[in-house]
C-alpha positions in Angstrom: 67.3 153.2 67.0 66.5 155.7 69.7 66.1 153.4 72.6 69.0 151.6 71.4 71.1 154.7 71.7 69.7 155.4 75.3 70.3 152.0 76.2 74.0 152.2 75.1 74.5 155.1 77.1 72.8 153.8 80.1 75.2 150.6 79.9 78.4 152.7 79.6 77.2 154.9 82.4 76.6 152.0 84.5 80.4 150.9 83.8 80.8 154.3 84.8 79.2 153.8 88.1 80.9 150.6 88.6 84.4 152.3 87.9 83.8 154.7 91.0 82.7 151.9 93.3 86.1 150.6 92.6 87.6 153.5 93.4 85.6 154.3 96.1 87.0 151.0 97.5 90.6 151.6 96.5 90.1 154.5 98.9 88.2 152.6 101.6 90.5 149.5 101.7 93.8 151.7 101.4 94.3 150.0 97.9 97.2 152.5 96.3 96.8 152.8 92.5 98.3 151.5 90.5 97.4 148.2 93.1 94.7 145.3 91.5 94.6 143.6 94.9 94.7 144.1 98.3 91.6 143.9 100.1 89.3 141.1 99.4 86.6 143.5 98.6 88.2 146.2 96.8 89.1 143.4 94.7 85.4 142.0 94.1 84.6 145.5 93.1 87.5 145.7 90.9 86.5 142.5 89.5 83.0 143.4 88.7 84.2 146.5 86.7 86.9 144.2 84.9 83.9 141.3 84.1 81.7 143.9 82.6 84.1 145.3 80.6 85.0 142.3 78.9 81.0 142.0 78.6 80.5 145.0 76.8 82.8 144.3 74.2 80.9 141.8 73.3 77.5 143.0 73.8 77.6 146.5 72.5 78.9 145.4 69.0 75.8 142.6 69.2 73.3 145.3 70.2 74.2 147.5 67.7 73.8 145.5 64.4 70.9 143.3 66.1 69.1 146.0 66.3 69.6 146.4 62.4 69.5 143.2 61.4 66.5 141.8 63.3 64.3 144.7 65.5 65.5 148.0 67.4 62.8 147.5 69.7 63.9 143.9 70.9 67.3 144.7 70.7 66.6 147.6 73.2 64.6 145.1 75.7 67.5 143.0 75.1 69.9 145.9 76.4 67.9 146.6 79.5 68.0 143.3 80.3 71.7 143.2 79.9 71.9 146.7 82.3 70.0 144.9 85.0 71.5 141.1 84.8 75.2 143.8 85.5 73.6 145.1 88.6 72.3 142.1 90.0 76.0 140.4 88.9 78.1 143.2 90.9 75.5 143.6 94.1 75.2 139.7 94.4 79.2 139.4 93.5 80.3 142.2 96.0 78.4 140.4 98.6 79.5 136.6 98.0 81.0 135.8 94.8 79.3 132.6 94.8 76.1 134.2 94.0 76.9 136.0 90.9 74.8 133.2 89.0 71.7 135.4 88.2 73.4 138.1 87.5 75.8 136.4 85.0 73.2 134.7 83.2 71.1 137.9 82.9 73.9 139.4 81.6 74.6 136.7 79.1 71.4 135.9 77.8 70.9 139.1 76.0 74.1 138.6 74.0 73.4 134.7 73.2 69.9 135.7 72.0 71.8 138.6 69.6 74.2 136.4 67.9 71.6 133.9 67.3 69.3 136.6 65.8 71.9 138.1 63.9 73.6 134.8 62.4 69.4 133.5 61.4 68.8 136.7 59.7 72.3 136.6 58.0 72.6 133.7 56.4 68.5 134.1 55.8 69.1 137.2 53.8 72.3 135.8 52.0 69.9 132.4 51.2 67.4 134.7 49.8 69.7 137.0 47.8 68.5 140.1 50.4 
C-alpha cells in the first residue's frame, strides 16, 4: 500500500501544481479573484484545475479500495497512469482545447479499469461467501 500512498500524494500535489498555474494566470491575464473568466486562457487553466478535481473524486476513492480489493501494485500503475493522462489533459488543453482527447482518456482509463476490478472481485467474493 506504499506506492499507493505515494501515488495519492503525487496526484494531489499535481492538483496542487495545477491550482498555482491558475493563479499564475489570474495574475498574468489580470483575472481579479473572485473572477472564473476573463481571459480565454486563464480560463483553460482554470478549467483544467476544475476537470481534475472532479476527477479525483472519483479516482481516489477507486484507487484506494482497488488496491484492496484486487492488487496494490496494479492499482499503483493504475494511479501513475492517471497522474500522467492529467498532465498530458492540461498541457494539450491549455494549448488547444480540442486536443485534450489523450489526455482525457488517460485520465479515464485508470478509473474504468478500477470500478470494473472492484465490482468483479465484489460480487466474486460475495458469490463465494469470501
Amino acid at each position: 500500500m506504499h506506492y499507493v500512498a505515494i501515488v495519492t500524494v503525487l496526484a494531489l500535489a499535481e492538483y496542487f501544481l495545477l491550482g498555482a498555474l491558475v493563479a499564475r494566470a489570474r495574475v498574468r491575464y489580470g483575472v481579479r479573484a473572485p473572477a472564473s473568466s476573463g481571459h480565454e486562457i486563464f480560463e483553460r487553466h482554470f478549467r483544467v484545475q476544475m476537470n481534475t478535481l472532479e476527477q479525483l473524486i472519483v479516482f481516489l476513492p477507486l484507487l484506494w479500495v482497488f488496491a484492496h480489493y484486487v492488487n496494490p501494485l496494479w492499482a499503483a500503475l493504475g494511479g501513475v497512469v492517471f497522474i500522467v493522462g492529467r498532465a498530458v489533459y492540461a498541457r494539450s488543453y491549455v494549448r488547444d482545447p480540442k486536443s485534450r482527447s489523450l489526455g482525457f482518456g488517460l485520465t479515464a482509463l485508470p478509473s474504468l479499469v478500477f470500478m470494473i476490478g472492484i465490482l468483479w472481485n465484489a460480487v466474486r467474493a460475495l458469490a463465494l461467501g469470501v
